[in-house]
C-alpha positions as CSV (number, residue, x, y, z in Angstrom):
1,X,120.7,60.3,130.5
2,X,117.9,62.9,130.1
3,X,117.3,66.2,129.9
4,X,116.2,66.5,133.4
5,X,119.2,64.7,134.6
6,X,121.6,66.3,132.8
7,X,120.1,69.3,133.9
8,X,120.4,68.7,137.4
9,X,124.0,68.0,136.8
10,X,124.7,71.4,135.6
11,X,122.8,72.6,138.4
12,X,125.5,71.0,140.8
13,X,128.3,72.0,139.1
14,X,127.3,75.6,138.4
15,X,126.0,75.5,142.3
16,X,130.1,75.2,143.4
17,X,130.8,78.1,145.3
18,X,134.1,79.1,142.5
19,X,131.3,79.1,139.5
20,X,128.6,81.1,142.0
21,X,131.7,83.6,142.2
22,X,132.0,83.7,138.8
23,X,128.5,83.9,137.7
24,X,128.1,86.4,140.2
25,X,131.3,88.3,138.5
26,X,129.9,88.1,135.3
27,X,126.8,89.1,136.0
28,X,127.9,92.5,137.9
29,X,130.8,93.9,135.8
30,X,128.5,92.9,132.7
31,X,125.5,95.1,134.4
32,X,128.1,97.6,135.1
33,X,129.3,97.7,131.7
34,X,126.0,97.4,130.0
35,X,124.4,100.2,131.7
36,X,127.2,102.8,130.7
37,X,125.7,105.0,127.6
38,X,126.3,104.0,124.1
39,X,127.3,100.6,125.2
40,X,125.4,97.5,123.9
41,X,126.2,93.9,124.9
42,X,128.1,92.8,122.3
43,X,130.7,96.0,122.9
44,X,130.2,94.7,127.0
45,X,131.4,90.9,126.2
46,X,134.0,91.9,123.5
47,X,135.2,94.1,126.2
48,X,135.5,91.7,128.9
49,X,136.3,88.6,126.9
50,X,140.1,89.3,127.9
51,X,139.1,89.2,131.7
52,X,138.1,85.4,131.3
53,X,141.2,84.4,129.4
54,X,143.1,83.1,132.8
55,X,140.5,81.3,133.8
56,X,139.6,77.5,133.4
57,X,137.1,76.9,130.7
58,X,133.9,75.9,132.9
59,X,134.5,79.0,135.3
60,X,135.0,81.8,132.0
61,X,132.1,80.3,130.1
62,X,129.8,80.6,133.3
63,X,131.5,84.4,133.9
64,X,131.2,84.7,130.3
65,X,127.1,84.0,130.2
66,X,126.8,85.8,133.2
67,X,128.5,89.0,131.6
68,X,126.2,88.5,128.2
69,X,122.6,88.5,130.8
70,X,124.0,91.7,132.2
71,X,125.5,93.7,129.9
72,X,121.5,92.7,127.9
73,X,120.0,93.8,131.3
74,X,122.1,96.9,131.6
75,X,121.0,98.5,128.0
76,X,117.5,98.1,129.4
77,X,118.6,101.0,132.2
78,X,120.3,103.3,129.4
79,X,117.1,103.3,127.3
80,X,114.8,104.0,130.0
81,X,116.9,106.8,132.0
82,X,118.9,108.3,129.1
83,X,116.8,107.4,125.9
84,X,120.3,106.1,124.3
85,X,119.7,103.0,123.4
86,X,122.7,100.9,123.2
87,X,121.6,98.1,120.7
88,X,118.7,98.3,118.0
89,X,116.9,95.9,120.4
90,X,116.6,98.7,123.0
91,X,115.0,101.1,120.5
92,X,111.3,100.3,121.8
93,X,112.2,100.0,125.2
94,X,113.6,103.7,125.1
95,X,110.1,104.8,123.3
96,X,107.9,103.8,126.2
97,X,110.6,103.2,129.2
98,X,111.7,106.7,128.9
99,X,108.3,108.4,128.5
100,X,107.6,106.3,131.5
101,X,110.5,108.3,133.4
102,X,109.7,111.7,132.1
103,X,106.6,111.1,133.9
104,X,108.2,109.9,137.2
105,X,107.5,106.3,137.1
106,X,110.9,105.4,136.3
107,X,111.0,102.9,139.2
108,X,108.3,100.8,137.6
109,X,109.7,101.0,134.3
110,X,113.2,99.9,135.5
111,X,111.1,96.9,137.5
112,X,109.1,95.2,134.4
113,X,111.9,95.2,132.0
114,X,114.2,93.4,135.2
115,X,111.2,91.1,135.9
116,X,110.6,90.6,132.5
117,X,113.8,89.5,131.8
118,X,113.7,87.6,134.8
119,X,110.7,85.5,133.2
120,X,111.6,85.3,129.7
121,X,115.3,84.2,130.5
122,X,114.1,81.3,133.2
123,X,111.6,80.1,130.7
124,X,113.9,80.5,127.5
125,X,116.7,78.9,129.1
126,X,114.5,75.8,130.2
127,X,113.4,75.7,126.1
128,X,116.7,75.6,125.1
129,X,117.4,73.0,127.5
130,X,115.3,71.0,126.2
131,X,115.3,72.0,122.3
132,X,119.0,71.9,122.0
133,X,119.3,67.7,122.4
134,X,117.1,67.6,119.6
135,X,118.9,69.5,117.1
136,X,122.4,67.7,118.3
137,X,120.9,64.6,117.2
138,X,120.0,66.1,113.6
139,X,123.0,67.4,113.2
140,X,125.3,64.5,114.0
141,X,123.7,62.9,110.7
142,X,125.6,66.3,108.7
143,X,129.0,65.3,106.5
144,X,131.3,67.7,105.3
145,X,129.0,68.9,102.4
146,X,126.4,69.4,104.7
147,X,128.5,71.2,106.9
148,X,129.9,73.6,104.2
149,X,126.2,74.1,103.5
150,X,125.7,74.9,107.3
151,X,128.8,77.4,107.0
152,X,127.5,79.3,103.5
153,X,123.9,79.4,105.5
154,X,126.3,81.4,108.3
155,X,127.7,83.7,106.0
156,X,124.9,85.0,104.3
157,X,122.5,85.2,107.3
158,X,125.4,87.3,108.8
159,X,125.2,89.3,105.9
160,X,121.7,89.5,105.3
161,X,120.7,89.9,109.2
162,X,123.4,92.8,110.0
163,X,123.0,96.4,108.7
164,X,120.7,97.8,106.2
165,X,122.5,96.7,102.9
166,X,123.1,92.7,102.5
167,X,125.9,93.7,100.1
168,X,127.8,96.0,102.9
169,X,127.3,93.4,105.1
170,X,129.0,90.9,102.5
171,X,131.8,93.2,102.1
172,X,132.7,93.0,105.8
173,X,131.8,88.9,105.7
174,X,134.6,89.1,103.1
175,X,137.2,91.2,105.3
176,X,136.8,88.8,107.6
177,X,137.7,85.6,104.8
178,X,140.6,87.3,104.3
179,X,141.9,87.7,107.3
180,X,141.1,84.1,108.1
181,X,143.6,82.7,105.2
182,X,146.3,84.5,107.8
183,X,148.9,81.7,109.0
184,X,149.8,78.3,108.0
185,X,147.8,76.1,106.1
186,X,146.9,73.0,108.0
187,X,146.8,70.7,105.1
188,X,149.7,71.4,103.5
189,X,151.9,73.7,106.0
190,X,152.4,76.6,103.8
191,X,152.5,80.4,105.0
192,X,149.9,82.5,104.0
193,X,149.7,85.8,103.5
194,X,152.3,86.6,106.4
195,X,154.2,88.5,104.4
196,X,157.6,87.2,106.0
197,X,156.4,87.9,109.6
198,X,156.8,85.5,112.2
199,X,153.8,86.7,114.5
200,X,151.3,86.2,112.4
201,X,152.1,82.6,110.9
202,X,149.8,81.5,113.9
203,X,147.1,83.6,112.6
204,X,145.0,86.6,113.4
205,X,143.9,86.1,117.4
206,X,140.0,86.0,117.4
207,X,140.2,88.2,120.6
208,X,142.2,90.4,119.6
209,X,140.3,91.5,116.6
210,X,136.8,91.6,118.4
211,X,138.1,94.0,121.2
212,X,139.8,96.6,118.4
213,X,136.4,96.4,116.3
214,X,133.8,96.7,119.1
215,X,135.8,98.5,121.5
216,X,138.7,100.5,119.8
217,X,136.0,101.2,116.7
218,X,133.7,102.6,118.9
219,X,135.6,104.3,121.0
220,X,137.4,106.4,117.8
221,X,134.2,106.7,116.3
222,X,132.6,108.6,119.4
223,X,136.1,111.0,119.8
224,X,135.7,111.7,115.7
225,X,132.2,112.6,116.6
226,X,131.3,115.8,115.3
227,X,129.0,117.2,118.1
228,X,128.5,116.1,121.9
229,X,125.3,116.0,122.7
230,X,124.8,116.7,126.2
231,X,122.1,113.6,127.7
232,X,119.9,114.6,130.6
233,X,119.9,111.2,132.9
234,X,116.4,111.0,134.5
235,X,116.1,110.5,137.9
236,X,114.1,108.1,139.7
237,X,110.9,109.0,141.3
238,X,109.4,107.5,143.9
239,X,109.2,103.7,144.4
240,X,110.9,101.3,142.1
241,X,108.5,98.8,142.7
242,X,105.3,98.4,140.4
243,X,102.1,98.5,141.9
244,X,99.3,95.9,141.8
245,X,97.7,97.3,138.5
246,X,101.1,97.0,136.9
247,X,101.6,93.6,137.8
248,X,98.2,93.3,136.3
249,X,99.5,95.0,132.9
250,X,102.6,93.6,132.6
251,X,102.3,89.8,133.6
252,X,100.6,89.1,130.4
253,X,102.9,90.8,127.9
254,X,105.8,89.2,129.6
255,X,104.4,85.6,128.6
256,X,103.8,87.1,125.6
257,X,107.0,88.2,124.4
258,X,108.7,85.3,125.5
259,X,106.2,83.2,122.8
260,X,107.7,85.8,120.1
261,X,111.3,86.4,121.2
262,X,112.6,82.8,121.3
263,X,111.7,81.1,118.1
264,X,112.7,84.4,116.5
265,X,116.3,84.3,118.3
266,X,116.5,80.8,117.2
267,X,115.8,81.5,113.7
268,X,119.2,81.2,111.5
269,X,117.7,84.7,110.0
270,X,116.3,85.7,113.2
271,X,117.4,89.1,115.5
272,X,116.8,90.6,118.8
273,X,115.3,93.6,117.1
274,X,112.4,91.8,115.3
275,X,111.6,89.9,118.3
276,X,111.0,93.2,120.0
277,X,109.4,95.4,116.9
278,X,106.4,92.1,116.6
279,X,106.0,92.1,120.7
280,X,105.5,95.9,120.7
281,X,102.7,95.6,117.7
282,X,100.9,92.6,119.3
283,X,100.8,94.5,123.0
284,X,99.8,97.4,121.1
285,X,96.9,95.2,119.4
286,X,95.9,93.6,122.4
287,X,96.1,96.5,125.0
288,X,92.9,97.6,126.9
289,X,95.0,101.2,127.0
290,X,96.1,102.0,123.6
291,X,95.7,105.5,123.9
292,X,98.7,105.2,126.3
293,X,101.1,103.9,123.8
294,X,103.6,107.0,122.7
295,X,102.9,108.3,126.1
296,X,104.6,105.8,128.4
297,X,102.3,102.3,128.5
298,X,103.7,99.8,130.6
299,X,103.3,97.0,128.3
300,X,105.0,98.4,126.0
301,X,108.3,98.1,128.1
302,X,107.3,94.5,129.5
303,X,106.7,92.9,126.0
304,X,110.0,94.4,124.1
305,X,112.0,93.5,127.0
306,X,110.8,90.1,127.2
307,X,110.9,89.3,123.8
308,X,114.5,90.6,123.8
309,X,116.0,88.3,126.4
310,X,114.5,85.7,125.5
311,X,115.3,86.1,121.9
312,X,119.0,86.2,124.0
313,X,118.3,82.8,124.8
314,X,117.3,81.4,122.2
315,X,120.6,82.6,120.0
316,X,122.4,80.1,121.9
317,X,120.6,77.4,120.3
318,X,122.2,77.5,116.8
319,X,125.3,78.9,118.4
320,X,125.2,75.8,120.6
321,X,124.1,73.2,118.5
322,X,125.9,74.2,115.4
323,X,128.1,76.6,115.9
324,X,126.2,79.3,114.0
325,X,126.1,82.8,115.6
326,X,122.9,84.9,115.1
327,X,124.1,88.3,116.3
328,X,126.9,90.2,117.2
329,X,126.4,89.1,120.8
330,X,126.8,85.6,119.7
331,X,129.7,86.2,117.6
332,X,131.6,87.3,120.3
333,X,130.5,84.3,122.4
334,X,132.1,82.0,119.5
335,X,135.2,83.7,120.2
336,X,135.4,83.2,123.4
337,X,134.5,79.4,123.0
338,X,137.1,79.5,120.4
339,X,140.0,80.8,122.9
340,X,139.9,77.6,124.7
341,X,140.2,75.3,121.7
342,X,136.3,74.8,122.0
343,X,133.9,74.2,118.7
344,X,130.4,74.6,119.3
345,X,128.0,72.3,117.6
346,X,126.9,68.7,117.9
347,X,130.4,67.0,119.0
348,X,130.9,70.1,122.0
349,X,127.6,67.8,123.1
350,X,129.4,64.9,123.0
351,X,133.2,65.7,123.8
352,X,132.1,68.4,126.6
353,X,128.5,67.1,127.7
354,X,129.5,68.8,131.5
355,X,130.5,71.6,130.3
356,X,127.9,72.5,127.7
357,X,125.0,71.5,130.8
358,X,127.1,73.8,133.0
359,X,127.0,76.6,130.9
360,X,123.4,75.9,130.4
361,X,122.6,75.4,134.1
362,X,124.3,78.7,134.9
363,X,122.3,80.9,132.9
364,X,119.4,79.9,135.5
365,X,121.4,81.3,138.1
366,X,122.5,84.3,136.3
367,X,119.0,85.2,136.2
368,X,118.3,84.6,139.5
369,X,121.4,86.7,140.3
370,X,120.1,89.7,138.0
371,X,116.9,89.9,139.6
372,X,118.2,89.6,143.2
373,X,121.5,92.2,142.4
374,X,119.3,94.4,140.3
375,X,116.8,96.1,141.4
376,X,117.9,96.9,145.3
377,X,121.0,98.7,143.3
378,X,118.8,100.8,140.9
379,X,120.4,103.8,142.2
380,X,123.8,102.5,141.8
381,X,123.7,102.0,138.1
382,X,122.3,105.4,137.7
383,X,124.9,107.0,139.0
384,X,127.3,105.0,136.6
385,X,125.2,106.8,133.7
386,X,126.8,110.3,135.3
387,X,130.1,109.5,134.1
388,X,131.4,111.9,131.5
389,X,131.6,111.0,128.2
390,X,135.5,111.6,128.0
391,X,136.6,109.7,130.8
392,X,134.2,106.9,129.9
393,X,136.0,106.2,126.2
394,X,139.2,106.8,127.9
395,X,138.7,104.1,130.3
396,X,137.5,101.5,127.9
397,X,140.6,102.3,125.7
398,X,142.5,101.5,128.4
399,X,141.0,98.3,129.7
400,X,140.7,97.1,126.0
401,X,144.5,97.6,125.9
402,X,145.6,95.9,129.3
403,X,143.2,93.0,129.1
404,X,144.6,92.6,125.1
405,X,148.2,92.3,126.9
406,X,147.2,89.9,129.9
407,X,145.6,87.5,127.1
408,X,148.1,87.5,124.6
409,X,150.1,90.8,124.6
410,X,154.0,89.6,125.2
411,X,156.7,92.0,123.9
412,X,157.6,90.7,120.7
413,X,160.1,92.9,118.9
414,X,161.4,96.4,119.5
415,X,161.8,99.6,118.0
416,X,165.3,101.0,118.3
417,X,165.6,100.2,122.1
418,X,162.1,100.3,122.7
419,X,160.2,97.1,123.1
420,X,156.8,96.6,121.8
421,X,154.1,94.2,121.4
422,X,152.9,93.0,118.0
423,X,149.3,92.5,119.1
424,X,148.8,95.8,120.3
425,X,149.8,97.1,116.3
426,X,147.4,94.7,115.2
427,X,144.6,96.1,117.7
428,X,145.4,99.7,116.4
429,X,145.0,98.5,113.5
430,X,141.8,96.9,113.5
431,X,140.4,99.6,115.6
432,X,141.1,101.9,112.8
433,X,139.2,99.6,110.4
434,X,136.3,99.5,113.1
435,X,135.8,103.1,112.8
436,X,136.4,102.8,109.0
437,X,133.7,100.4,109.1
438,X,131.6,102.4,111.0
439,X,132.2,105.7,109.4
440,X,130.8,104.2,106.4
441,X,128.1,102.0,107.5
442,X,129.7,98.9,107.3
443,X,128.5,96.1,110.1
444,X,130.8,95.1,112.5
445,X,129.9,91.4,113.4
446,X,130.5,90.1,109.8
447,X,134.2,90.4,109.9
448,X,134.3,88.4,113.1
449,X,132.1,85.5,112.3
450,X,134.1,85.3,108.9
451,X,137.3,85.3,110.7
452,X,136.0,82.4,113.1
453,X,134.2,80.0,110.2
454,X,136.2,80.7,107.5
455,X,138.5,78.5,108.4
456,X,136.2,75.7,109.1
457,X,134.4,76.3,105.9
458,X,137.3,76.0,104.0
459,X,138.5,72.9,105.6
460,X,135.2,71.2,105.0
461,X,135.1,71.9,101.6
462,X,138.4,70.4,100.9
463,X,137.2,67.4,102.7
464,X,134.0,67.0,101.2
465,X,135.7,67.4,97.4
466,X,138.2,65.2,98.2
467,X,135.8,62.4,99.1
468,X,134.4,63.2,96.2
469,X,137.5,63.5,94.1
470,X,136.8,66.8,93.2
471,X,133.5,66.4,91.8
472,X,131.6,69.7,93.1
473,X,128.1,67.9,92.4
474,X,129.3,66.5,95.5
475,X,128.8,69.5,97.4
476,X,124.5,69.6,96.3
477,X,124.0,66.2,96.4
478,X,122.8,65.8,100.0
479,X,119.4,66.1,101.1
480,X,120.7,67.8,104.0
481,X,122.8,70.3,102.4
482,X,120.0,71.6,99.7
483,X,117.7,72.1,102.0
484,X,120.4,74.4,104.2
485,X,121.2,76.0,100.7
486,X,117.5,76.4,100.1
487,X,117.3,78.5,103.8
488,X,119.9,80.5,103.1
489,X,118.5,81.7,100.2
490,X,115.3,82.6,102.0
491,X,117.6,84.2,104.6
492,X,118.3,87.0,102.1
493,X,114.7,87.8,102.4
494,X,113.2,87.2,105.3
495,X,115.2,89.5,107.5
496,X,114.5,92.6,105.1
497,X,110.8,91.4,105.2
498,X,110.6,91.2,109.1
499,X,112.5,94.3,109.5
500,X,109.7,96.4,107.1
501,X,106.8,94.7,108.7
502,X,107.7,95.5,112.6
503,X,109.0,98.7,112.0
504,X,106.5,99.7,109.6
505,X,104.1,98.9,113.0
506,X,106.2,101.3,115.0
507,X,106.2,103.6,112.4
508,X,102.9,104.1,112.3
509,X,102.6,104.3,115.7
510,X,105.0,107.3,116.1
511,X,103.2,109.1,113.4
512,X,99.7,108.9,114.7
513,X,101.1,109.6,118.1
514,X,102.1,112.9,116.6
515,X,99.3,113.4,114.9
């Protein structure tokens, strides 16, 4: 069948009035989420991953895409009303979005960046439709050397892609290694590193570690904050709707950051962030109003905002198609793949072709949903951005907690004549090392992803040296493989390169704005 017709398939499935319900879920508890200060999306679907855990796989993966779309919709309304961006994707959306609001255009601010996302997710979603057969059917040809390449590619784009030091970000890759070699080994049934307890011969639970390091790690590292610094929310002014000469503005740069965003998002070294400095540069190029830029230009919302979402889109490629997560947003996504036995990459094409076209049919409704739910509850979501800080932190604490004991939380052992759970020690405990990690400027996504494909890394090796009889040549001998060797190397660079050239744009920008 193709690509149209599997298309329409999904389209009829994710049309069922159950998945419509859970779309719908997803995307407003994700836009409710995402909009709360100092909240980015990864922290928003690492949140709510336990919420999905119930469900039945089709249903929580539609709820789950539906929560990604909104929680990257809602940081879009933090930047632009609070100036707190809640990702370093949002950055240039807060440096025009909220000049925009200080001027009372707010409304129109909060409108591009939906619309925008609007257009670049529809169009994204349709390229990934239609890319992601392609690279299944490279992919299939991979063996377990090629594989092992595809996994080492993983690790040091994680590594090289997250944080400002690639050796930081290697230290956490390496956390999470270790914490993969937790449980029984599959090939030969031995205990590892259990240390004689029973609860974690099955291993370190995917979910469980996500929630304590996005959500417990933050929350600790906010309460340890030394200062409070008290945010002025901006009202909005006026009419949320843009005018005719900002459709004018803005129609362009949407187009246009929707060409930058999703090859970059698809990019094993690619990121949100660069998709968003290189659309900001180019609308500031191409402008007819440059003096404006610094001081609130339109464009400079619409292009960022596009690029952003539909570098969102175009993550789930490689996460897709090979299993290879791009950004912390996607990590998480693997996770919750992973909690219902799922593998992305080229056999989830073949094994769970209905699913997979679900998934991808839903994020078309999602956006639809966004756009519809979005901007006639404008006022809504700002009201969400009053909530003190305290009671904020406190309330993700305690849903990180409850939705960690619905998923997998059962009492299993007791102090004295108290009982207790063992997953809840192990989510205080990797909170702790979130805020450790944190504290010291350690990324966060890293430990995750080496968590998730450790595992598989290490069980392709072993089958690709046993093939080979334990001949390591083996593991370079593949056309395939060297070349994925070859990118990884280049992924050490590219990233660091990108990063200097769009922010050195922005840079100068901001300085001759203040000249």
């Amino acid at each position: 069948m193709d690509t149209f017709g599997l298309l329409a398939n999904g389209l009829v499935a994710a049309m069922q009035w159950q998945n419509l319900l859970y779309a719908l879920l997803g995307v407003t508890l994700g836009t409710a989420v995402g909009v709360l200060p100092g909240i980015g999306p990864a922290l928003t679907v690492a949140l709510l991953l336990p919420v999905t855990y119930r469900l039945d796989p089709t249903g929580s993966l539609i709820m789950f895409a539906g929560i990604y779309y909104g929680g990257m919709y809602g940081g879009s309304t933090t930047s632009i009303l609070l100036n707190t961006p809640g990702e370093s994707a949002s950055i240039v959306t807060a440096l025009e979005g909220n000049k925009m609001a200080r001027k009372g255009r707010g409304g129109p601010a909060l409108a591009t960046a939906a619309i925008g996302s609007f257009v670049a997710g529809l169009i994204a979603t349709v390229a990934l439709a239609f890319l992601a057969p392609w690279v299944v059917k490279v992919a299939l040809s991979f063996g377990p050397a090629d594989y092992f390449a595809l996994m080492v590619l993983a690790f040091i784009t994680v590594s090289a892609a997250f944080g400002d030091s690639a050796l930081r970000g290697i230290t956490a890759l390496f956390i999470g290694l270790g914490l993969g070699c937790i449980g029984i080994d599959l090939q030969t049934g031995q205990a590892r590193l259990a240390f004689g307890i029973p609860d974690l011969l099955d291993g370190i639970e995917v979910t469980t570690l996500a929630v304590a390091l996005f959500a417990i790690g933050e929350t600790l590292a906010i309460a340890a904050s030394p200062s409070q610094i008290k945010e002025e929310v901006l009202a909005v002014k006026g009419s949320v709707w843009m005018t005719l000469q900002d459709w004018k503005r803005s129609w362009a740069a949407w187009l246009r950051g929707t060409v930058i965003g999703f090859p970059i998002g698809a990019m094993p070294a690619g990121g949100a962030e660069i998709g968003t400095f290189f659309s900001y540069a180019a609308e500031r190029r191409l402008s007819k109003h440059p003096e404006e830029f610094g001081q609130g230009a339109i464009e400079g919302v619409a292009g960022p905002e596009a690029a952003n979402n539909a570098s969102a889109a175009g993550t789930l490629v490689p996460l897709l198609t090979l299993g290879l997560p791009t950004s912390a947003t996607a990590a998480i996504m693997l996770a919750g793949f992973q909690q219902f036995g799922l593998q992305p990459g080229p056999l989830l094409f073949e094994n769970n072709a209905p699913l997979v076209w679900s998934l991808i049919a839903s994020l078309l409704v999602a956006n639809f949903m966004l756009l519809v739910l979005n901007l006639p509850l404008i006022g809504l979501w700002v009201k969400l951005l009053t909530i003190p800080r305290p009671w904020l932190y406190a309330g993700i604490l305690t849903f990180a907690t409850l939705g960690t004991l619905g998923a997998n939380g059962a009492m299993s052992g007791r102090l004295g004549p108290i009982p207790f759970s063992f997953e809840l020690l192990i989510l205080l405990a990797f909170g702790i090392l979130g805020y450790g990690l944190r504290r010291f400027g350690y990324p966060i996504a890293p430990v995750v992803i080496g968590l998730i494909l450790g595992p598989l890394a290490e069980q392709q090796l072993r089958r690709a040296l046993a093939i080979s009889q334990g001949d390591p040549v083996a593991l370079v001998h593949s056309p395939i493989a060297v070349t994925l060797y070859v990118i990884a190397a280049a992924a050490l660079l590219i990233p660091l390169y990108l990063r200097m050239r769009g922010k050195g744009a922005v840079l100068q920008q901001m300085a001759a704005d203040e000249d």
